[in-house]
C-alpha positions in Angstrom: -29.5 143.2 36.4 -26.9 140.5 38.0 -26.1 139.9 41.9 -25.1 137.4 44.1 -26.7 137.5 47.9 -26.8 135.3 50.8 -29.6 132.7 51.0 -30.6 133.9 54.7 -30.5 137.5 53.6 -32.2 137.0 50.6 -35.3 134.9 52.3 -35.5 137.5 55.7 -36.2 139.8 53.1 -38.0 138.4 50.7 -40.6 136.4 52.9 -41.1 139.5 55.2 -41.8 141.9 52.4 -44.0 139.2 50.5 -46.4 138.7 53.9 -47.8 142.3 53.2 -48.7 141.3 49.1 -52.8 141.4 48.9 -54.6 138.4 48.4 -56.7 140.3 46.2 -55.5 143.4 44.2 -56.7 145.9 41.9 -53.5 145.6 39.6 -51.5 142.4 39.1 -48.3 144.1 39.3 -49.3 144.8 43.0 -48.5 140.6 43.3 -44.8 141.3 42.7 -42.1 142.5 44.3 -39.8 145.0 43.4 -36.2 143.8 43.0 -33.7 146.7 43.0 -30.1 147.0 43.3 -27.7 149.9 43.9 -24.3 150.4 45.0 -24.0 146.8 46.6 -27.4 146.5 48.0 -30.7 145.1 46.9 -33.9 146.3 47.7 -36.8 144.5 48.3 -40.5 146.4 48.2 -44.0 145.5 48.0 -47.1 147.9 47.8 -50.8 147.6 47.5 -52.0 151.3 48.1 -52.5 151.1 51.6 -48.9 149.8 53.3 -45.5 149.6 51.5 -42.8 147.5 52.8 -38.9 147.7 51.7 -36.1 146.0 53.2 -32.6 146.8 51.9 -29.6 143.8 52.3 -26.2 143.9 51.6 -25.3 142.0 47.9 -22.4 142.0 45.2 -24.0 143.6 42.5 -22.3 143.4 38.8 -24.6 145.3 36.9 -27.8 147.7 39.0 -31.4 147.7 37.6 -35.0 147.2 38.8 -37.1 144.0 38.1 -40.9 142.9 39.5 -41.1 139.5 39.8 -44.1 136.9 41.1 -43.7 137.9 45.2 -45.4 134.7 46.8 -43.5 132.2 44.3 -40.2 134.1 45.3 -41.2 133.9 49.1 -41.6 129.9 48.3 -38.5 129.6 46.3 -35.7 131.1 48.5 -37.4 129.8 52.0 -36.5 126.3 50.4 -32.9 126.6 48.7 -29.8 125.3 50.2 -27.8 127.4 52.7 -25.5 128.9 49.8 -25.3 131.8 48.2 -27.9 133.1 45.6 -27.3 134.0 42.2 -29.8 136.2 40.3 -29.6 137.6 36.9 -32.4 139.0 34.2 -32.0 137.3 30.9 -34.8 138.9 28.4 -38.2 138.7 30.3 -37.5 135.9 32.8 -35.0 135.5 35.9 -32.4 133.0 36.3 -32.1 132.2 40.0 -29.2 129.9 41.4 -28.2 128.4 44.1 -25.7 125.7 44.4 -27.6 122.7 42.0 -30.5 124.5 42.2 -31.8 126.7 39.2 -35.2 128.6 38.9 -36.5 130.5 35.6 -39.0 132.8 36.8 -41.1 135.1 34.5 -41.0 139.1 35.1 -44.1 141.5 35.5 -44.2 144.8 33.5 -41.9 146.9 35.7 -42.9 149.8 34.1 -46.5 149.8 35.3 -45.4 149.1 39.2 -46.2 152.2 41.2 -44.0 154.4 42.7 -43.3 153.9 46.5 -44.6 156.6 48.9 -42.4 158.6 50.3 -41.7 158.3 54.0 -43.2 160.6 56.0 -41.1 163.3 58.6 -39.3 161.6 61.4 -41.6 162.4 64.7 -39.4 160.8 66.8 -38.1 157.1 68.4 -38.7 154.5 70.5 -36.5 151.2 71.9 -37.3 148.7 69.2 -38.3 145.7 71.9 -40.5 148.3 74.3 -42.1 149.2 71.0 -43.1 145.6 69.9 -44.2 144.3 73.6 -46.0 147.2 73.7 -48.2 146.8 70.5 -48.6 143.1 71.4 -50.1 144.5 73.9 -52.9 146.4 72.9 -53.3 145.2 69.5 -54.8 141.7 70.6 -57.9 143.9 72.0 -58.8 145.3 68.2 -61.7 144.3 66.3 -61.7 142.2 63.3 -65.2 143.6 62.0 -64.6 145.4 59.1 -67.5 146.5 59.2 -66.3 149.1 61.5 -63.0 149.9 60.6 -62.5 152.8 63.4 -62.3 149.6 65.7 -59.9 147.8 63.9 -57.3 150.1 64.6 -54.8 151.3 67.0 -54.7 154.5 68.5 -51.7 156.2 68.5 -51.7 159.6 71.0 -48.2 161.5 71.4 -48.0 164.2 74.2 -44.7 165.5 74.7 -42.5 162.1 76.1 -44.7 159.9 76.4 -47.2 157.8 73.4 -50.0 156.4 74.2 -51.5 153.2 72.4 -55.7 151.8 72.8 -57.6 149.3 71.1 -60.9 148.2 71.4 -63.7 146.1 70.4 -66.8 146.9 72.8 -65.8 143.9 74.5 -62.5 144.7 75.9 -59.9 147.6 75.9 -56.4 147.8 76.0 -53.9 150.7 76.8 -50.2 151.0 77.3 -48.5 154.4 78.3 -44.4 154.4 77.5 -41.7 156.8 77.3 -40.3 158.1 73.8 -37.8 160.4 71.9 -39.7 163.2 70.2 -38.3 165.1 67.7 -39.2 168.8 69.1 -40.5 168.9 72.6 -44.2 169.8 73.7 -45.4 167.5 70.7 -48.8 166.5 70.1 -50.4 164.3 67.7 -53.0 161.6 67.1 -53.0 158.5 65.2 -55.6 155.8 63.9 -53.4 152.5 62.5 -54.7 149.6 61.5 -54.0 147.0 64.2 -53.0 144.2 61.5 -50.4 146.3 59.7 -48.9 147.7 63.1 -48.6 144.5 64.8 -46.6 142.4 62.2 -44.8 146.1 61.6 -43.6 146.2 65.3 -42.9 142.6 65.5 -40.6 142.6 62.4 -38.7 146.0 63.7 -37.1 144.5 66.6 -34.0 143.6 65.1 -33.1 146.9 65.3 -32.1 149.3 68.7 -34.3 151.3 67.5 -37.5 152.2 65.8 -38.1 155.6 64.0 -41.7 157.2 63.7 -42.9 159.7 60.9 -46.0 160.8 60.3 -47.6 163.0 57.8 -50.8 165.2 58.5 -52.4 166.0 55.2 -56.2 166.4 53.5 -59.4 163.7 54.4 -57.9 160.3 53.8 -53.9 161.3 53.0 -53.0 160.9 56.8 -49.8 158.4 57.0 -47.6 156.9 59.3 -44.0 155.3 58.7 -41.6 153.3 60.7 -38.0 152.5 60.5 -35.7 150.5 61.8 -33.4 147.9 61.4 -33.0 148.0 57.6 -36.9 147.5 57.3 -39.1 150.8 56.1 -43.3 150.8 56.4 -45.5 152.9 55.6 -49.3 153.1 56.0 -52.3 154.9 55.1 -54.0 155.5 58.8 -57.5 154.8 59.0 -60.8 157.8 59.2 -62.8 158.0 61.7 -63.9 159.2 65.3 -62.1 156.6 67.9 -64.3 156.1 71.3 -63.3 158.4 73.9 -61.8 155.2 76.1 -60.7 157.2 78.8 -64.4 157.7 80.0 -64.6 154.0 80.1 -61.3 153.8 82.4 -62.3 154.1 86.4 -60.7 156.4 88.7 -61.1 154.0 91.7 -62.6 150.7 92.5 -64.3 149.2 95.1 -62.9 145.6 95.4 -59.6 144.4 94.3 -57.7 141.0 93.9 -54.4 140.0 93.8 -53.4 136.9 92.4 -50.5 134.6 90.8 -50.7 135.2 87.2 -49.4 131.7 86.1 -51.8 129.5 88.1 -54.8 131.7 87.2 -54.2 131.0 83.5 -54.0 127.4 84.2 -57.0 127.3 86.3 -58.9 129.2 83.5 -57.8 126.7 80.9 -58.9 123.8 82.9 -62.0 125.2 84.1 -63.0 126.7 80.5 -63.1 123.3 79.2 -66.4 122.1 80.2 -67.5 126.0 79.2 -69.8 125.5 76.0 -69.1 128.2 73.0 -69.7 131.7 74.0 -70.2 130.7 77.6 -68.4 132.7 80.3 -66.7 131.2 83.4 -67.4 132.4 86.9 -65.4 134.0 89.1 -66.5 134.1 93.0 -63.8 136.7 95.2 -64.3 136.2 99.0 -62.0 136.5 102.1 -61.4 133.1 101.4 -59.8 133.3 97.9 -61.3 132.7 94.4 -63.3 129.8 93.0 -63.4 129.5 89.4 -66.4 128.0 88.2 -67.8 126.9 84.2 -70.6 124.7 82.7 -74.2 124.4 83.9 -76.8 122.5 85.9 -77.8 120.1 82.3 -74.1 120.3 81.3 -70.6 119.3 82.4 -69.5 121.3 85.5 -66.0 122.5 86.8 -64.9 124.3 89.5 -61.4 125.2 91.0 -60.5 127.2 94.0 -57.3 129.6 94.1 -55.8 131.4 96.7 -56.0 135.3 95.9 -55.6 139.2 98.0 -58.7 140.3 98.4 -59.9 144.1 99.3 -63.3 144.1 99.8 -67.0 143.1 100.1 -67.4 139.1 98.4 -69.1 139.2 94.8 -69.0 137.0 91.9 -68.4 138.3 88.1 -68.6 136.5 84.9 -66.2 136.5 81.9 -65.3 135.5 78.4 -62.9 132.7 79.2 -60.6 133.6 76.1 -60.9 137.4 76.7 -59.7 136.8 80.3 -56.7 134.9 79.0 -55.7 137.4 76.3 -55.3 140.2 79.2 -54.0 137.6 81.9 -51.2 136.9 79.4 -50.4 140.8 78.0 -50.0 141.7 81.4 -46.6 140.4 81.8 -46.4 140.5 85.2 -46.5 137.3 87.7 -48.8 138.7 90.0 -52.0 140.0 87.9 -54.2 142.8 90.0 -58.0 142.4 89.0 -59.7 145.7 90.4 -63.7 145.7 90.4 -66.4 148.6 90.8 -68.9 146.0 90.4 -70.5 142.9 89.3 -72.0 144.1 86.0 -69.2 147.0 85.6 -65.8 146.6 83.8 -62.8 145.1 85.4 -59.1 146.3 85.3 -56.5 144.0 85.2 -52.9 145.6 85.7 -49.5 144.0 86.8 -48.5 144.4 90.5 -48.9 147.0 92.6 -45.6 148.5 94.0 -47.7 148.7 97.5 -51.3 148.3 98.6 -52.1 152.6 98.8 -51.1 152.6 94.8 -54.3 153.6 92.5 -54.7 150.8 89.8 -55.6 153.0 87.4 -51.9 154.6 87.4 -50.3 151.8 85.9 -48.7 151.9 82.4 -50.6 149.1 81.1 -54.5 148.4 81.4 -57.2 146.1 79.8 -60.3 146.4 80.8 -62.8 143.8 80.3 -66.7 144.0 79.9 -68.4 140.8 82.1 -70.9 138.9 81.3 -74.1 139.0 82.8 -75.7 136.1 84.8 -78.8 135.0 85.0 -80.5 135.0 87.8 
């Protein structure tokens, strides 16, 4: 095997493939990654059993072939070599890797004992690349990191005809976003569990495409997986088992209170405020005619308090949050006017984006996180 690449070809796809290698594996061939090269291109994949990753670049290759070589001492070399092309060839065992003074010797693993790439799974349709990944930003930020309970560290994925749904949640917080899509066959339905981790960096990486395509396969307990493609980039993933939490129970139909406010100053406010707040303590928000006074910290303690001017639809009350959990949803709203609708002091709150008028139900927008307060004393 013998080609010559581009250094900033070579490193997109080596350091973006190498991200997904497990710190961990059952195999040491599942630290390498798989060099291949056909018909002037090279591949570039890595698998651990649960998510493949392949990239394919453009490359002058003088002789084709297939080599496994270490994938995080790759991902260190090429991020640091000179802005010239790369030269790689496989003498014996070991690859030669040049570029311009530079020369690396780098051993090879058994190739022979690397497993075979999963297939990818049948196109179910596609999305814009960039709605796809602001999208999953989104909702991911709201999955749990307990893997303890792995149904919670995924993403939903629902498809019903034109439109895909995405939730997360941790019991503490929920996130959904609705947007439009290109099925495949019309009147489709399907349902997907995917772990938040692999979809977010997935959808992040797929951007530089127009496009992102999105296969799924249905089969026995525990063969479910999901693919995506775009830009150059293939993943595939194993989805995750499990009963997700009916969420939409947890979404209200209509609220009894609701504020409007600018979404910059809020998360200002909220940083300031949350700085005399002691670990796992909330701050307090108190709505009135008057506007909104942020408050943090207790009587024994240091004390802030900061007084914004908000909309506000109905009876005063005062609600309690996680600071950080507030700021996570005040910042995936993406919207400079943030609408915090209420059914309650102890119940959930909605935050949306702006309303398009006053009369417009909350609950119809295409993004929602719902937050969980925290209770007061006293």
């Amino acid at each position: 095997m013998e080609l010559r690449v581009e250094r900033d070809a070579l490193a997109d796809a080596v350091v973006w493939t190498a991200r997904s290698l497990p710190a961990r594996p059952p195999m040491q061939v599942l630290l390498g990654l798989l060099l291949e090269t056909s018909d002037n291109q090279l591949s570039v994949s890595g698998f651990d059993y649960e998510v493949s990753s392949q990239i394919t670049v453009d490359a002058a290759t003088a002789e084709d072939g297939r080599i496994l070589v270490p994938g995080r001492l790759l991902s260190d070399i090429v991020r640091s070599l000179p802005a010239q092309p790369v030269d790689l060839r496989l003498e014996g065992t070991r690859v030669v890797l040049t570029c311009g003074a530079a020369r690396f010797t780098l051993p090879t693993l058994p190739v022979e004992d690397y497993p075979a790439l999963p297939p990818m799974p049948t196109t179910a349709g596609s999305l814009e690349s960039d709605v796809f990944g602001a999208a999953v930003a989104q909702v991911a930020l709201a999955a749990g990191r307990d893997d303890t309970l792995p149904v919670l560290t995924g993403v939903r994925i629902e498809i019903e005809g034109e439109q895909i749904t995405l939730a997360a949640t941790d019991r503490y917080r929920l996130a959904v976003r609705t947007l439009p899509w290109k099925p495949e066959h019309a009147g489709m339905s399907a349902t997907a569990l995917v772990p938040a981790r692999t979809l977010a960096d997935t959808a992040k990486a797929l951007t530089n495409g127009p496009e992102v395509l999105l296969a799924l396969s249905a089969g026995g307990a525990g063969d479910g997986m999901i693919g995506f493609e775009g830009g150059g980039r293939r993943t595939t993933s194993r989805l995750l088992e499990g009963e997700f939490p009916k969420y939409r129970s947890l979404l209200p139909s209509e609220s009894s209170a609701v504020a409007e406010l600018s979404t910059a100053p809020l998360v200002e406010a909220v940083k300031r405020v949350a700085l005399v707040a002691s670990r796992n303590a909330p701050v307090r928000l108190s709505f009135s005619a008057d506007g909104m006074v942020l408050e943090a910290g207790g009587q024994d303690d240091a004390q802030a308090s900061e007084r914004i001017e908000c909309g506000w639809e109905g009876e005063g009350m005062s609600i309690a949050f996680n600071p950080q959990y507030l700021l996570d949803g005040l910042g995936a709203v993406d919207s400079d006017v943030t609408t915090m609708s209420f059914t309650g002091p102890t119940r959930p709150a909605v935050l949306t984006g702006k309303r398009h008028s006053p009369e417009e139900p909350t609950h119809t927008a295409d993004y929602r996180y719902l937050l969980m307060p925290v209770r007061l004393s006293g």
